[in-house]
N, CA, C and O atoms as a Tripos MOL2 file, in Angstrom:
@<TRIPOS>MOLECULE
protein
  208   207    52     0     0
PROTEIN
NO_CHARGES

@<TRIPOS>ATOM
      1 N          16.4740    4.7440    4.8320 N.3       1 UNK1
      2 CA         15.2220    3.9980    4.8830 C.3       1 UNK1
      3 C          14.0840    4.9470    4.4840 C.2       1 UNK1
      4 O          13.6410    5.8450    5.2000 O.2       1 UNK1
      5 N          13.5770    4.5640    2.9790 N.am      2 UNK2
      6 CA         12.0510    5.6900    2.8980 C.3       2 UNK2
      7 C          10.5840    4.6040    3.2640 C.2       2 UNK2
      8 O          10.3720    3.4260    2.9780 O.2       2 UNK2
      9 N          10.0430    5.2770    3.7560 N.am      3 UNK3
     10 CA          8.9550    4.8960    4.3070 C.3       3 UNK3
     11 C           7.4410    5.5670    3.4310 C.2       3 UNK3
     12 O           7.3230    6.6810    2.9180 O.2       3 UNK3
     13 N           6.3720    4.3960    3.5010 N.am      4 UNK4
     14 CA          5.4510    4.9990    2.7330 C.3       4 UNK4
     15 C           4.8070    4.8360    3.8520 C.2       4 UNK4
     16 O           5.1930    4.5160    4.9770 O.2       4 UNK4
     17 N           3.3220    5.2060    3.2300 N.am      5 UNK5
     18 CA          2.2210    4.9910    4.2350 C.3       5 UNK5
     19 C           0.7620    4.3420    3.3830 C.2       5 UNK5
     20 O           0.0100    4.9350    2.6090 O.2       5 UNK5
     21 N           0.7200    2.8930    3.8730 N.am      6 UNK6
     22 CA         -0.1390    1.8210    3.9540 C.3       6 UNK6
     23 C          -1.8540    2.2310    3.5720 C.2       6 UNK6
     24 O          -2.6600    2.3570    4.4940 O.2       6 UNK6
     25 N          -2.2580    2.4070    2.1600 N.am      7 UNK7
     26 CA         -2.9090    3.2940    1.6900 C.3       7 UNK7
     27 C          -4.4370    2.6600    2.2490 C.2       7 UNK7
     28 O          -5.4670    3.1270    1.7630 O.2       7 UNK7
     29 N          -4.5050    1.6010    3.2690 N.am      8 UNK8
     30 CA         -5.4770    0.4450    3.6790 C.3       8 UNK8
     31 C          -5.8150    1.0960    5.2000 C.2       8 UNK8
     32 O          -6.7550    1.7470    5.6550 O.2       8 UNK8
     33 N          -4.7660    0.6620    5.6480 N.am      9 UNK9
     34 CA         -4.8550    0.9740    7.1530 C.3       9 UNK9
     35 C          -3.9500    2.4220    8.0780 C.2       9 UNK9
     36 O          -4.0410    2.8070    9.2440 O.2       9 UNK9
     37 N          -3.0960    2.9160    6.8810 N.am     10 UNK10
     38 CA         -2.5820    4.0010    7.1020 C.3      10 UNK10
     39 C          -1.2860    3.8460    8.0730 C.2      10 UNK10
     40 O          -0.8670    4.8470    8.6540 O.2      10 UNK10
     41 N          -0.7540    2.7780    8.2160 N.am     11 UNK11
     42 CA          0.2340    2.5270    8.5060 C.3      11 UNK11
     43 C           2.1890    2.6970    8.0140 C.2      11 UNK11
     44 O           2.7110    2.4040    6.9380 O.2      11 UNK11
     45 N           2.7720    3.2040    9.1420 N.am     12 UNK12
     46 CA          4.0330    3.8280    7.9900 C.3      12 UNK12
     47 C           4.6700    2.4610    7.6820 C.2      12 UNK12
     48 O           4.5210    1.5610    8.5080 O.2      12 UNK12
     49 N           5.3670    2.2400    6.5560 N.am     13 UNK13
     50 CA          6.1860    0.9740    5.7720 C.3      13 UNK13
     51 C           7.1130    1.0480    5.5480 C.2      13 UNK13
     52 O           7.2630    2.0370    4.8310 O.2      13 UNK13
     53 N           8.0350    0.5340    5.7340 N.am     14 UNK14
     54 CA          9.3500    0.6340    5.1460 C.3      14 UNK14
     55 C           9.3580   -0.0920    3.4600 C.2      14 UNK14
     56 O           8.7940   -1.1620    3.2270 O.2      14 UNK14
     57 N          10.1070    0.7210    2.3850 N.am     15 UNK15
     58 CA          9.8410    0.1490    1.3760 C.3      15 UNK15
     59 C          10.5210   -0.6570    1.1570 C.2      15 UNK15
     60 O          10.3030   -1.4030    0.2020 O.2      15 UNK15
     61 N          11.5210   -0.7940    1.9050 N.am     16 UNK16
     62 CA         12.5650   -2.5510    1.6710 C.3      16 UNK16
     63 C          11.9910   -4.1200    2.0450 C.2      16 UNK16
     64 O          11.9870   -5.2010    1.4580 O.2      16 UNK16
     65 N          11.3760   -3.4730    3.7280 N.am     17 UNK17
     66 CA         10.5500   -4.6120    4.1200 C.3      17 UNK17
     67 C           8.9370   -4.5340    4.3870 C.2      17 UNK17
     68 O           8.2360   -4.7870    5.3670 O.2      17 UNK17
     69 N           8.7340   -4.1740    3.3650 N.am     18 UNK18
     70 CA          7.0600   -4.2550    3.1390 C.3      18 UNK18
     71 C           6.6860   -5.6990    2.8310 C.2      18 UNK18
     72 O           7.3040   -6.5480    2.1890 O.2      18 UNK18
     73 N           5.2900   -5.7660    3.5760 N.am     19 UNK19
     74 CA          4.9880   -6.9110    3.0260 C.3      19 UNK19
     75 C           4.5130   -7.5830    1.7980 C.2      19 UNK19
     76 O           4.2290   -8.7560    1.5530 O.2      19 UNK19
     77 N           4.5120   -6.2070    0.9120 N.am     20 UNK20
     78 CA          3.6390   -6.6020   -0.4310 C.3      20 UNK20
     79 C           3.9790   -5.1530   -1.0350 C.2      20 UNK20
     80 O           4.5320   -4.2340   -0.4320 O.2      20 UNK20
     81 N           3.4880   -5.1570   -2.4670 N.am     21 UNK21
     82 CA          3.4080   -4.1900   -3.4130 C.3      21 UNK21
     83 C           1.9810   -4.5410   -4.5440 C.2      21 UNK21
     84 O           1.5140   -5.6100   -4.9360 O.2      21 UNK21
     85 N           1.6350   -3.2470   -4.7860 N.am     22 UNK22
     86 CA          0.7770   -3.6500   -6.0270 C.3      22 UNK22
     87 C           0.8550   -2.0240   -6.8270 C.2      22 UNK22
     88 O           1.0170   -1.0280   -6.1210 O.2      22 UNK22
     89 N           0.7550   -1.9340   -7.9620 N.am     23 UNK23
     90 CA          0.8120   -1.0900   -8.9670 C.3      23 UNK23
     91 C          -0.8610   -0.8760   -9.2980 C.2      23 UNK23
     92 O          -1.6230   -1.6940   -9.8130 O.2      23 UNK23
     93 N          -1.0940    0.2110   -8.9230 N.am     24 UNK24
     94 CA         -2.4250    1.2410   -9.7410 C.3      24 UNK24
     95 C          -2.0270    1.9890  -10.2700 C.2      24 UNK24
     96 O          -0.9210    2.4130   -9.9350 O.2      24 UNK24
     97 N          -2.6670    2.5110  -11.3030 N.am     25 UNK25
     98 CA         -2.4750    3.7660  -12.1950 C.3      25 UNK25
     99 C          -1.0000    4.3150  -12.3670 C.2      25 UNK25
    100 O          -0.6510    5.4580  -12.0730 O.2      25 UNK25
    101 N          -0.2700    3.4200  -12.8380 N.am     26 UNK26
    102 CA          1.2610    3.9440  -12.6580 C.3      26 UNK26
    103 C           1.8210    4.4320  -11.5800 C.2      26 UNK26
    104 O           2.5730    5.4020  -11.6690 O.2      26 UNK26
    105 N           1.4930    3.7250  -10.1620 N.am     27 UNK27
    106 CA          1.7680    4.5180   -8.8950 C.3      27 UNK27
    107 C           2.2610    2.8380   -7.9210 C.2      27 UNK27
    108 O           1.5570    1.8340   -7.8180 O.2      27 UNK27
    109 N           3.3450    3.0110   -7.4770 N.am     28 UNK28
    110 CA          3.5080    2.0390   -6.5360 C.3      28 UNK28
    111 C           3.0860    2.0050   -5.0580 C.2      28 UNK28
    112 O           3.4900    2.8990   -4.3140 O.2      28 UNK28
    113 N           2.2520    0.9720   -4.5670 N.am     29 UNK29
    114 CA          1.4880    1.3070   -2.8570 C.3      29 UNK29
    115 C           2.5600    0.2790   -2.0600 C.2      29 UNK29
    116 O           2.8430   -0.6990   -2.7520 O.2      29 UNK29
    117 N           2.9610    0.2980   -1.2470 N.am     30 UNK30
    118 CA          3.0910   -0.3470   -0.4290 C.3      30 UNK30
    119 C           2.4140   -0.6130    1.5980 C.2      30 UNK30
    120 O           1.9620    0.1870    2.4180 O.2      30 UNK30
    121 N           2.6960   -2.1490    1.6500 N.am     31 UNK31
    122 CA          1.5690   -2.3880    2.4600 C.3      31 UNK31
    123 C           2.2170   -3.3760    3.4450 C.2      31 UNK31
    124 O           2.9860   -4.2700    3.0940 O.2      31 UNK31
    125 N           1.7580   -3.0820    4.9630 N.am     32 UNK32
    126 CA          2.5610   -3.7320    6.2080 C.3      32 UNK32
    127 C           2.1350   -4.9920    6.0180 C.2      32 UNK32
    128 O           3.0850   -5.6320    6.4680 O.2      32 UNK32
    129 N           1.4810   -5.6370    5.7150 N.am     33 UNK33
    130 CA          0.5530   -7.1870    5.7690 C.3      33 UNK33
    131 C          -0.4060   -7.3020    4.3760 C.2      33 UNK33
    132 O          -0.9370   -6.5180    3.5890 O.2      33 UNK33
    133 N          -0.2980   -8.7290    4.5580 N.am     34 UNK34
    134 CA         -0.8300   -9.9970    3.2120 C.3      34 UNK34
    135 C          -2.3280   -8.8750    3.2710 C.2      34 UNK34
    136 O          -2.8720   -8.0500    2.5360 O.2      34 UNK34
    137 N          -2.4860   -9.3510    4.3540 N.am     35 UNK35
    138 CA         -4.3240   -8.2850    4.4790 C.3      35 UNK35
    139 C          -4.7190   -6.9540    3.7390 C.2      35 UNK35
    140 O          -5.5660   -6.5670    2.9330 O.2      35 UNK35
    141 N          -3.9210   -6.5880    4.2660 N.am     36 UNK36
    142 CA         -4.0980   -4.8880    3.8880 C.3      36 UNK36
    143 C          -3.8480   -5.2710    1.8550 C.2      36 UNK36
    144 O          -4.6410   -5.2050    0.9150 O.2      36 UNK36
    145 N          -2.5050   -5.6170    1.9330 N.am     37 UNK37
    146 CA         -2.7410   -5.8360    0.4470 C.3      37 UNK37
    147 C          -3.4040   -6.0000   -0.3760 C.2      37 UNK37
    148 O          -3.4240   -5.3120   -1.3970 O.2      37 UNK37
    149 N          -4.4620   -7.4190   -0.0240 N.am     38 UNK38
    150 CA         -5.3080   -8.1880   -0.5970 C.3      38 UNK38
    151 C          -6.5340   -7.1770   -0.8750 C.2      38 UNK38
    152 O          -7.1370   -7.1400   -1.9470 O.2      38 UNK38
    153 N          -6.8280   -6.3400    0.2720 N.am     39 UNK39
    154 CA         -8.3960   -5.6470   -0.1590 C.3      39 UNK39
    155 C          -7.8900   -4.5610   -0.3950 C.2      39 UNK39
    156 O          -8.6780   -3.6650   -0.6960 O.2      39 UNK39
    157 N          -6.1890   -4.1800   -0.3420 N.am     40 UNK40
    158 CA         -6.3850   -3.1880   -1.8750 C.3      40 UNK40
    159 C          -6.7410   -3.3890   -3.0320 C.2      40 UNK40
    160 O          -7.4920   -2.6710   -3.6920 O.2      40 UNK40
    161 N          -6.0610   -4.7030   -3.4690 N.am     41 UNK41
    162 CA         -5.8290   -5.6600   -4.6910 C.3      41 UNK41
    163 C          -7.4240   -5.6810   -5.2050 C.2      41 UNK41
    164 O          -7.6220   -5.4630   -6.4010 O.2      41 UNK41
    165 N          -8.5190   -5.9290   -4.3560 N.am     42 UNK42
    166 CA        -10.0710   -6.4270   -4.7690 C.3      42 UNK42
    167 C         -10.6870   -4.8820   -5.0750 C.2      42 UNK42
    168 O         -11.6460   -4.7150   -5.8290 O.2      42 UNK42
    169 N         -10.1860   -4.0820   -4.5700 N.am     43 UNK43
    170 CA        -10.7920   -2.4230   -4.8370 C.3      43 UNK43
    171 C          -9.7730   -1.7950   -4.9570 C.2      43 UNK43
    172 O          -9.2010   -2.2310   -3.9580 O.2      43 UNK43
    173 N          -8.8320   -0.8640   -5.5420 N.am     44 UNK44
    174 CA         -7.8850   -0.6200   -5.7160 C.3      44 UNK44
    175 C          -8.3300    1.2540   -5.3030 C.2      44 UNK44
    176 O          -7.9990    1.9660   -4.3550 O.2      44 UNK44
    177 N          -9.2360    1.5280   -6.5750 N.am     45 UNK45
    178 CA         -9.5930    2.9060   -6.5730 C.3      45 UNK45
    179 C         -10.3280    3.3780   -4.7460 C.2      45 UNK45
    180 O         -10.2530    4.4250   -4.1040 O.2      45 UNK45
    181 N         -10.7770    2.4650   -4.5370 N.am     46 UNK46
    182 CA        -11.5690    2.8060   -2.6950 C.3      46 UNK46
    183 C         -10.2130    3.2910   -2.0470 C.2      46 UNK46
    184 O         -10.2720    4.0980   -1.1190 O.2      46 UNK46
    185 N          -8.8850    2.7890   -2.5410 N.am     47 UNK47
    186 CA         -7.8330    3.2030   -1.1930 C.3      47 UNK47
    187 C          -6.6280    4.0000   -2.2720 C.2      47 UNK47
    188 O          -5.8970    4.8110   -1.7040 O.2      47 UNK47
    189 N          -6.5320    3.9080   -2.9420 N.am     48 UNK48
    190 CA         -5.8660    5.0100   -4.1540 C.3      48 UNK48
    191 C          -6.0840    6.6210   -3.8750 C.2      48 UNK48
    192 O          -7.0680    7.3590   -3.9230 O.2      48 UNK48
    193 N          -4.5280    6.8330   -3.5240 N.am     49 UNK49
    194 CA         -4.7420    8.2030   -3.3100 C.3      49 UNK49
    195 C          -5.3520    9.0010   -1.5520 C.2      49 UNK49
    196 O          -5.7820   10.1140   -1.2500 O.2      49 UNK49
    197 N          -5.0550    7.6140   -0.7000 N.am     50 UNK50
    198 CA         -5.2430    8.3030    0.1020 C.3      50 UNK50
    199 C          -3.8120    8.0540    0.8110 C.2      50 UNK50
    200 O          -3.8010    8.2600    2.0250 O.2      50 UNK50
    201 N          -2.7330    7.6800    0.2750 N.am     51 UNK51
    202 CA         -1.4340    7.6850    0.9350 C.3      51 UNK51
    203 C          -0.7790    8.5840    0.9170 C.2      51 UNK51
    204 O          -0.6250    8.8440   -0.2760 O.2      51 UNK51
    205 N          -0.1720    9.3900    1.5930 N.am     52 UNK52
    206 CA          0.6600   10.5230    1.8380 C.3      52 UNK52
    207 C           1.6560   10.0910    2.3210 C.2      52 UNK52
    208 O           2.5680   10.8540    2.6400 O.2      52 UNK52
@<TRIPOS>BOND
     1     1     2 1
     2     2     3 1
     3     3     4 2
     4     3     5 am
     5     5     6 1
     6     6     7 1
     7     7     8 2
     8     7     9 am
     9     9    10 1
    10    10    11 1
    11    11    12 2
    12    11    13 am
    13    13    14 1
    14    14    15 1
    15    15    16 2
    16    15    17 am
    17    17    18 1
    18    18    19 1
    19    19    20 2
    20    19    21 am
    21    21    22 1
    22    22    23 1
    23    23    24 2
    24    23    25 am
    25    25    26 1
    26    26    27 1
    27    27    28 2
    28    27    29 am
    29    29    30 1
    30    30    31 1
    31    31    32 2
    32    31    33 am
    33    33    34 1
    34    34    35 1
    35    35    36 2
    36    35    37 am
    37    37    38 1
    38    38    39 1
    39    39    40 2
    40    39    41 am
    41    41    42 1
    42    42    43 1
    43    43    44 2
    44    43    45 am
    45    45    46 1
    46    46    47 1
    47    47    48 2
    48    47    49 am
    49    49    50 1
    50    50    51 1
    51    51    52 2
    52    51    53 am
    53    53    54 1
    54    54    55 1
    55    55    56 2
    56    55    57 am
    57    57    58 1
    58    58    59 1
    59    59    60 2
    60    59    61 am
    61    61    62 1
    62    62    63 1
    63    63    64 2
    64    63    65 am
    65    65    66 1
    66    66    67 1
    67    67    68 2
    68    67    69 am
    69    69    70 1
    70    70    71 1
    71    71    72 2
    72    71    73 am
    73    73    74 1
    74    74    75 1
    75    75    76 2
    76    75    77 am
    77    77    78 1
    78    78    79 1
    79    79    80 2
    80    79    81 am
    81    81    82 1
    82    82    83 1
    83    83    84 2
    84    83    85 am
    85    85    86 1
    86    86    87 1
    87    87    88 2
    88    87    89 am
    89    89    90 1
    90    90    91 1
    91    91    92 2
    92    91    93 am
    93    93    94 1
    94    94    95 1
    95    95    96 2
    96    95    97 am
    97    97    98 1
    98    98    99 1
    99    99   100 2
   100    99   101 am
   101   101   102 1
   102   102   103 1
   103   103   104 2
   104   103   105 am
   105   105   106 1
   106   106   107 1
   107   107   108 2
   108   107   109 am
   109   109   110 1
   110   110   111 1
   111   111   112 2
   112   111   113 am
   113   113   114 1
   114   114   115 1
   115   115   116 2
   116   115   117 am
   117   117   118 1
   118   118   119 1
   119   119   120 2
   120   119   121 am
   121   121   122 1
   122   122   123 1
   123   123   124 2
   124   123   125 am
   125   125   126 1
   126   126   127 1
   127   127   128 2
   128   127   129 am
   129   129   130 1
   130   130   131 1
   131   131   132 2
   132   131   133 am
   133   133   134 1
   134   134   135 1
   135   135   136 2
   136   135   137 am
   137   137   138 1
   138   138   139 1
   139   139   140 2
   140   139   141 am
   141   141   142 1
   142   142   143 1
   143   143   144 2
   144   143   145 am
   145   145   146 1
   146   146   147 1
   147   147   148 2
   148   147   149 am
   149   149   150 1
   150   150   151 1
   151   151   152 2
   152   151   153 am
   153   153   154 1
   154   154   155 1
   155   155   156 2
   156   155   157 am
   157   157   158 1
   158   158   159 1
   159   159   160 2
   160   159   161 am
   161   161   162 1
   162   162   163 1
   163   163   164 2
   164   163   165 am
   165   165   166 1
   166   166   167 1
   167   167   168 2
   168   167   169 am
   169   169   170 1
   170   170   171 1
   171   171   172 2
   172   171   173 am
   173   173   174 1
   174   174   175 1
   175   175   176 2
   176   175   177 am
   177   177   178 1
   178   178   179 1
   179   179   180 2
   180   179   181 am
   181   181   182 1
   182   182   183 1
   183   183   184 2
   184   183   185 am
   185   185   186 1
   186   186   187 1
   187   187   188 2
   188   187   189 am
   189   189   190 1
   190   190   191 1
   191   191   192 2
   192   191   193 am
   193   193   194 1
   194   194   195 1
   195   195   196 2
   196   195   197 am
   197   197   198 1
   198   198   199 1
   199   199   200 2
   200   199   201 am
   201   201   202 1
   202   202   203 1
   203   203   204 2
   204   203   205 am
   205   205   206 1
   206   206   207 1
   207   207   208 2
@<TRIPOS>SUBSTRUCTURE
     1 UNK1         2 RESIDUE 1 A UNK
     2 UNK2         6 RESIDUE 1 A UNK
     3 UNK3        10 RESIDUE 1 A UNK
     4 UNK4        14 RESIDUE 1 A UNK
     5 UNK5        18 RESIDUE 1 A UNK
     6 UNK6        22 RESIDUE 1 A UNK
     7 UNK7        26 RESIDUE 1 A UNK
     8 UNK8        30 RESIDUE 1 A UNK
     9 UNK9        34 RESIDUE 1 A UNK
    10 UNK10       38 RESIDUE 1 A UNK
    11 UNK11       42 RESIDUE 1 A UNK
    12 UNK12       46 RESIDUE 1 A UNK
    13 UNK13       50 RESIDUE 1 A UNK
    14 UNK14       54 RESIDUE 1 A UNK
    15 UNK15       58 RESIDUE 1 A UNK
    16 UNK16       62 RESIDUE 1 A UNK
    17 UNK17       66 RESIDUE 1 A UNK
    18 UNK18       70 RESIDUE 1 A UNK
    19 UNK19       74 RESIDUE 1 A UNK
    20 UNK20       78 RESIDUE 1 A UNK
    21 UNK21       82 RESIDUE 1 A UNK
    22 UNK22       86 RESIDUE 1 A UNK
    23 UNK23       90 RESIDUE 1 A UNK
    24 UNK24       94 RESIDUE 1 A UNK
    25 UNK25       98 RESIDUE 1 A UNK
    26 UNK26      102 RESIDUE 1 A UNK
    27 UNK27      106 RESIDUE 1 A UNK
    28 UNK28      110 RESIDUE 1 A UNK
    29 UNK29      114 RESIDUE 1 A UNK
    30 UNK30      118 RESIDUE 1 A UNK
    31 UNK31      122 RESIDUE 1 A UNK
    32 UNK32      126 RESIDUE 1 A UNK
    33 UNK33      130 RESIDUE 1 A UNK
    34 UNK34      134 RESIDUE 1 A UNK
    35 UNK35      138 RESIDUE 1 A UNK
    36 UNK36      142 RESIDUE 1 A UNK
    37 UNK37      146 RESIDUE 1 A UNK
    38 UNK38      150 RESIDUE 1 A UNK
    39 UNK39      154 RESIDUE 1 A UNK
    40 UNK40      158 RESIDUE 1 A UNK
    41 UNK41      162 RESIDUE 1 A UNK
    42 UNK42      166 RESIDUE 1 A UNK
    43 UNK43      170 RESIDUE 1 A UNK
    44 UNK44      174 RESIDUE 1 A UNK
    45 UNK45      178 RESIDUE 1 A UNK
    46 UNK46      182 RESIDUE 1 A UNK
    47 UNK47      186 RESIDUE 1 A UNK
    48 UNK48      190 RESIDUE 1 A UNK
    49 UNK49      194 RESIDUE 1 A UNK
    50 UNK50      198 RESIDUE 1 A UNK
    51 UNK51      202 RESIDUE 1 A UNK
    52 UNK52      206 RESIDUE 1 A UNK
């Protein structure tokens, strides 16, 4: 199981059962909830790059 971390709310994810995905800059985010997704989706660069 690899796990990311939720570049919105900073939450860890599992990348199988995430609730969403979206692609910036050739980089895949994944995200625990519709929410968090969505106001990556409307600002992308505000939360880009702060996932570790």
């Amino acid at each position: 199981m690899e796990t990311q971390t939720d570049p919105v709310c900073g939450m860890q994810v599992d990348q199988e059962n995430s609730a969403g995905t979206s692609e910036y800059k050739r980089t895949t985010y994944y995200f625990c909830s519709q929410s968090c997704k969505q106001k990556f989706d409307i600002h992308p660069s505000q939360y880009a790059g702060q996932a570790t």
